[in-house]
N, C-alpha and C positions, 0 to 999 in steps of 0.2 A: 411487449414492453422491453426497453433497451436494458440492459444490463449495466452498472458501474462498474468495469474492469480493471481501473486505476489500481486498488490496493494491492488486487495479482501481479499488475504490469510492474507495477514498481519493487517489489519483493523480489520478482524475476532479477528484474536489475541487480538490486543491492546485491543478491548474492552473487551473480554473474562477475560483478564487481571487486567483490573478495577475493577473486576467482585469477585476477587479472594482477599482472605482473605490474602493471604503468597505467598512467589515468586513461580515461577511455573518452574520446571525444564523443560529442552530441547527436552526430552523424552517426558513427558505429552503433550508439545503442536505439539511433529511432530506426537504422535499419535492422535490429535483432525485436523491434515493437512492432516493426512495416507502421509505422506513424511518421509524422515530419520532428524533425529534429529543434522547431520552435517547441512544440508541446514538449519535447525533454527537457532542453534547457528552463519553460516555466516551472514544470513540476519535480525540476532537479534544485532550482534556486529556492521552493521551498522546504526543501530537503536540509540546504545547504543551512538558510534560517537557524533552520532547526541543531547544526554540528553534527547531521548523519554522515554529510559525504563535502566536500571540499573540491575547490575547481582550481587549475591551473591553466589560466592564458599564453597563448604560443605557439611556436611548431611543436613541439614537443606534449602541450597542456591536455588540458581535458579531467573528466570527472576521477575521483577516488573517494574512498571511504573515509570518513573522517574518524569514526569508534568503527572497532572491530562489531561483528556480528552477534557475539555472546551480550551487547550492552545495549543491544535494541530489539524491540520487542513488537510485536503484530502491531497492539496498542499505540503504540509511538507512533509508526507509520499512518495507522490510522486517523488518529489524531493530526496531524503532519497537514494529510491530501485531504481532509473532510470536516465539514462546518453542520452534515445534518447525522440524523440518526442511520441508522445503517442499514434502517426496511424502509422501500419506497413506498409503501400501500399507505396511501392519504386517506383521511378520515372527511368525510364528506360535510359541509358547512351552510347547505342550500336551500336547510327546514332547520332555525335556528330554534322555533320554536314548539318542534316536535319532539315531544317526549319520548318518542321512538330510537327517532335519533337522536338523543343525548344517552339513552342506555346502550346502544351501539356502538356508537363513539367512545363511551366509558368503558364498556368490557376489551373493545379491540384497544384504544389506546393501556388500558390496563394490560395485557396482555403482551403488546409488544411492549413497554416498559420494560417488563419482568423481563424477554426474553434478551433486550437489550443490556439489559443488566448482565445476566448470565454470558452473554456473548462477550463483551467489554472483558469484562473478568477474564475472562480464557485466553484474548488477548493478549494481556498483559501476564499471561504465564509463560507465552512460547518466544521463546529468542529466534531470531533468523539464523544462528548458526544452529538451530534445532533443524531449521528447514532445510542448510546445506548439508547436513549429513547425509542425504541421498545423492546428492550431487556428487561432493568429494568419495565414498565410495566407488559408484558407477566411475567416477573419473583414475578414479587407482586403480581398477580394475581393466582398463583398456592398457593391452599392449604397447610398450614404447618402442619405435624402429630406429 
């Protein structure tokens, strides 16, 4: 089963982003994804919707932050790249009148519910600048020449 890598990928970004003196073109960051730099530009303009990060057109242009990293949250992003829940395990539909599968269907959708719930929450407790604190240490910690 494939994986949805989106919320990593993008997270990567944003803080990569912080990180960055001047906007970063679409190009730089689809080669730091190894993706094409259409897919960035789509899921950076949803981004952008949203007032995470802002674009400038030009020789010069390119993406930046739009709110620092302390004001955005897992949640946010989440919410941002995604329209469904956040477990891909489908509930089967193919004995609509099996009483079997309606308890099945009931406990696991119950189930994931809950866990969704709890996941969501957590979400929306961590800032991305929670996530950069490893980064900006490891990055003060490398010798300047």
């Amino acid at each position: 089963m494939r994986k949805d890598s989106r919320l990593s990928r993008v997270l990567h970004v944003l803080i990569h982003l912080d990180a960055f003196e001047h906007p970063v073109t679409s190009d730089t960051l689809a080669q730091m994804l190894n993706t094409n730099p259409v897919v960035v530009r789509r899921t950076m303009a949803l981004l952008r919707e949203q007032s995470y990060v802002k674009s400038i057109k030009g020789h010069s242009g390119g993406w930046s932050l739009a709110k620092p990293l302390n004001e955005i949250t897992l949640l946010d992003i989440h919410q941002t790249l995604s329209e469904n829940s956040v477990f891909t395990i489908g509930l089967t539909d193919e004995h609509t009148n099996c009483p079997i599968e309606h308890a099945v269907n009931r406990a696991l959708k119950d189930a994931m519910d809950e866990a969704e719930s709890l996941l969501l929450k957590r979400f929306g407790e961590v800032t991305l600048s929670e996530l950069s604190i490893e980064f900006k240490t490891k990055l003060a910690s490398i010798p300047s020449t």
